[in-house]
N, C-alpha and C positions, 0 to 999 in steps of 0.2 A: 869830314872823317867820322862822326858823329854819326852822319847818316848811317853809312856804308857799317858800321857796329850793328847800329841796330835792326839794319837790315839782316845782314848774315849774322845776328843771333834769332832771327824770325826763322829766320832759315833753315838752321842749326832744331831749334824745335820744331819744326815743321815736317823734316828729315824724314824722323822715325813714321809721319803717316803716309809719306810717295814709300817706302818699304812695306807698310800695312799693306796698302791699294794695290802691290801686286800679288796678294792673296784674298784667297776667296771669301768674298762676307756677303751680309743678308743678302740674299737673291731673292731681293721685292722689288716694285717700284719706290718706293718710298729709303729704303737703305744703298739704290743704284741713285737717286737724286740725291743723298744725301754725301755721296763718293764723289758725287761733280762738284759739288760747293766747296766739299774739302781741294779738291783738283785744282779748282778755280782759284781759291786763296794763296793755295802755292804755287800757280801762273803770279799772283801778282806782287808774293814774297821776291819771286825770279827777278821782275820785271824791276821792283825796286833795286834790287843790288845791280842789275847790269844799268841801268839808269843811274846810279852817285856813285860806279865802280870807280871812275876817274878822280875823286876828290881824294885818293890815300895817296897819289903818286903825280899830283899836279906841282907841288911846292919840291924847294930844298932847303936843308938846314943852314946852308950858304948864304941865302939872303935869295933866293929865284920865286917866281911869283906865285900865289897859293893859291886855292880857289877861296873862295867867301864864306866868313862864317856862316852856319843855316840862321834862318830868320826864328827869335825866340818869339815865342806866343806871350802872352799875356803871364800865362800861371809859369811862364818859365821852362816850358817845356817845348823841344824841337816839334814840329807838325809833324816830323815820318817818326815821332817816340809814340804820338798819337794813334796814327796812323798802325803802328805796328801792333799797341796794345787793343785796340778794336780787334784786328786779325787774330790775335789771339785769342780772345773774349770771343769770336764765335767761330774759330776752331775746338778751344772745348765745348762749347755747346753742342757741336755737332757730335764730337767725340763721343758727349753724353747721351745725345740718341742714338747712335748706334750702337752703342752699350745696351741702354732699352731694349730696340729688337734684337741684339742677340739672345737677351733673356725671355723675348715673347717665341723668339725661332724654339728658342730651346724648348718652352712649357709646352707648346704645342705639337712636336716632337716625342717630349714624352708622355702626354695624353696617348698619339697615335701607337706607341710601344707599348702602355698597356690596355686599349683595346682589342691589339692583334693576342699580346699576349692570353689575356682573359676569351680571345673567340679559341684560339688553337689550345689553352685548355680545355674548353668545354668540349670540344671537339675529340680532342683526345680522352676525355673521359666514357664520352660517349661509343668510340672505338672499344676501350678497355669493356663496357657494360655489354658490351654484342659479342666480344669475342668471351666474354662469358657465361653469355648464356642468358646475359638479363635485360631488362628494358628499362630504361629510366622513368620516374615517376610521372603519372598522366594526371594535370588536376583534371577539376571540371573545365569542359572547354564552354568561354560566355556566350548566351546567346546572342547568335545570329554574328558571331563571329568568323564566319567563310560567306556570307551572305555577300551576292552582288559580285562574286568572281567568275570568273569568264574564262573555259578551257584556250588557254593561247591570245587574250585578249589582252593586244598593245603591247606585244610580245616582240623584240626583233630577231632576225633569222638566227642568232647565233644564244637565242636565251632558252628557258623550256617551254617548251611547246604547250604544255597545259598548267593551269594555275590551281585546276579544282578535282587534283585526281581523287580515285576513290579512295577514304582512306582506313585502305584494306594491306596486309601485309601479307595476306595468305598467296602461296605460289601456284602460279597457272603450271597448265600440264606441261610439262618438258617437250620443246620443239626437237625434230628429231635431224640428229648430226648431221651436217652436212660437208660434201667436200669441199677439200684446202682449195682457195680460190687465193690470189694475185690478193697484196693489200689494197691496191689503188681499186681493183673489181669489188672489194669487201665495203671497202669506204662508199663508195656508189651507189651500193644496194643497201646499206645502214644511211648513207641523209635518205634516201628516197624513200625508206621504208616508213622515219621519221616522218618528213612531211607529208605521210600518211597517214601519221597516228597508229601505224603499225607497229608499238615498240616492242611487242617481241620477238622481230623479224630482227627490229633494226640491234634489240641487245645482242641476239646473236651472233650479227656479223662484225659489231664491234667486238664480243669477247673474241673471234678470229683473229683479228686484227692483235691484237694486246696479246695473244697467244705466241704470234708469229714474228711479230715485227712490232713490239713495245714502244721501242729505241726510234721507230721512224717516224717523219712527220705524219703518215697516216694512223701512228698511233696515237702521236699526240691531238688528233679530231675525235681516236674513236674512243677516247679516256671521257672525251667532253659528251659523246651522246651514247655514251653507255651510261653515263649519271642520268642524262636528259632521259631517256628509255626507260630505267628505272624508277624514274620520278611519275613518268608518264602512267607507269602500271601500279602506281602505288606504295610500292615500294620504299618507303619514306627514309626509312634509316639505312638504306642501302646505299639510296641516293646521295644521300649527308654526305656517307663516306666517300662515295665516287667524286661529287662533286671537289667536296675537300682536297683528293687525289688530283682532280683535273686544274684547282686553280694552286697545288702545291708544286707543278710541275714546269708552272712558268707562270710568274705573280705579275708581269708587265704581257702576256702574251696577248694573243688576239681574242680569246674565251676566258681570259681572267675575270671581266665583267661579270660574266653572263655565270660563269660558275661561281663565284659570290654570291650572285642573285638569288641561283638555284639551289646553292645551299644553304640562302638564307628564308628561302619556301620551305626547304622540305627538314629542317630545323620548325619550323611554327608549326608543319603537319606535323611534327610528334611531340609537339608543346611546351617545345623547348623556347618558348618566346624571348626569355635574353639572351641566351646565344645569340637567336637569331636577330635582334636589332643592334647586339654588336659588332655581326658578321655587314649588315647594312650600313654601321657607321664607319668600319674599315674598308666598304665598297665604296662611301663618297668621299672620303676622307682621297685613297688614292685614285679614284678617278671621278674628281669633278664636273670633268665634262662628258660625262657616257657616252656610250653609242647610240645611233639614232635610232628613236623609237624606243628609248629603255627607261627614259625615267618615268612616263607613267608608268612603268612594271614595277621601279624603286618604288614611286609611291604609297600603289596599293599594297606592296610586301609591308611596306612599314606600318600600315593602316592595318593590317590583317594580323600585325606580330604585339599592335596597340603600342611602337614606340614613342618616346616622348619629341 
């Protein structure tokens, strides 16, 4: 009888963590092993109470036959009181590291909330200083700080094209209007123009695009190489803004990377260098494993913005 108490008060405490384990906790390896060990110990809380379930109903008060007292130990204590107190002993232990990494999920959680925070303010300040009319401060740029960059060197198809545009803000001659074309015919003639290095062919046909059909998936490519195109010509704080637009438009999409990237180039071309290495640690931050071909492009931006 003895047993079968101390089983199903193991049990009884044990309850409330099979009710935990059907909600969601750390999504690590280490806090998913840490859910089977608990798992495990209440398989073997189970295993004991259906194993000495029969000793509360073996006997009667009649005089009918009982089962055996359990064997005392030494200190006086039943083996399954032992037994149960161990299970306990490192059920709270376990308890106590996933406690741990809840508070490590959480810290590093909120690091990530205020890096994005502090990128999309600068960002938006930056917006506010253009739509006024002003530029934000330029120090001295160090030397030999663009040194060794390569227009489109290690670049994948979906990032910008060039790493070492000129860095000139003044506007080329205005291309001359052309007619409304099909989005899918616009998109066509903007990558192609692109992978020409012709980007003020290709800004054109993106700004069609984004004119006509914003809303459509061919706007949401021609948002990502209308920043690319401007970045391409120089354009530095235009491009900021575009790219900012293009990776605000869908933060898990297929150009979220590359528009990260691109805004965190054309942030350094106008010497915004903490923006822009905050903008690179909210790029590895949500996407650890880039696209192929991208992380020597993360490198050298980070190398070029002198982040730590």
């Amino acid at each position: 009888m003895r047993q079968n108490i101390f089983a199903i008060a193991a049990f009884t405490v044990l309850l409330p963590l099979g009710v935990a384990y059907a909600q969601p906790m750390v999504q690590s390896q280490e806090g998913i092993a840490l859910e089977n060990q608990i798992l495990q110990l209440q398989q073997q809380v189970q295993q004991m109470q259906s194993g000495g379930g029969g000793g509360g109903s073996g006997g009667s008060a009649l005089g009918g036959s009982s089962a055996p007292p359990p064997v005392v130990q030494g200190n006086g204590t039943p083996p399954d009181a032992s037994v149960v107190t161990n299970l306990l002993t490192q059920v709270n232990q376990l308890q106590s590291q996933v406690q741990d990494l809840n508070g490590k999920v959480d810290t590093l959680q909120n690091q990530l909330n205020t890096q994005n925070a502090s990128m999309q303010k600068e960002i938006d300040d930056l917006k506010f200083q253009m739509a006024n009319g002003s530029t934000p401060p330029v120090p001295a740029a160090a030397p030999g700080a663009a040194a060794g960059a390569t227009p489109g060197a290690a670049m994948p198809q979906n990032a910008p094209q060039s790493l070492n545009a000129p860095a000139t803000d003044v506007p080329g001659p205005a291309a001359a209007p052309a007619a409304a074309v099909a989005p899918k015919v616009a998109l066509r003639d903007a990558q192609a123009a692109l992978a020409k290095h012709n980007y003020a062919v290709a800004e054109q046909n993106a700004r069609s695009i984004l004119a006509t059909a914003k809303s459509s998936p061919e706007g949401y490519q021609a948002e990502y190489i209308l920043a690319q195109s401007l970045y391409g010509q120089g354009k530095n704080q235009d491009a900021a803004i575009a790219f900012d637009d293009a990776y605000n438009r869908a933060h898990t999409g297929p150009n979220a990377p590359g528009a990260l990237l691109g805004l965190a180039n054309s942030l350094t071309a106008i010497h915004q260098a903490s923006a822009a290495c905050d903008t690179l640690a909210s790029l590895n931050s949500q996407f650890p494993d880039p696209p192929k071909g991208m992380a020597p492009a993360i490198a050298a931006a980070s190398h070029r913005a002198h982040c730590n």
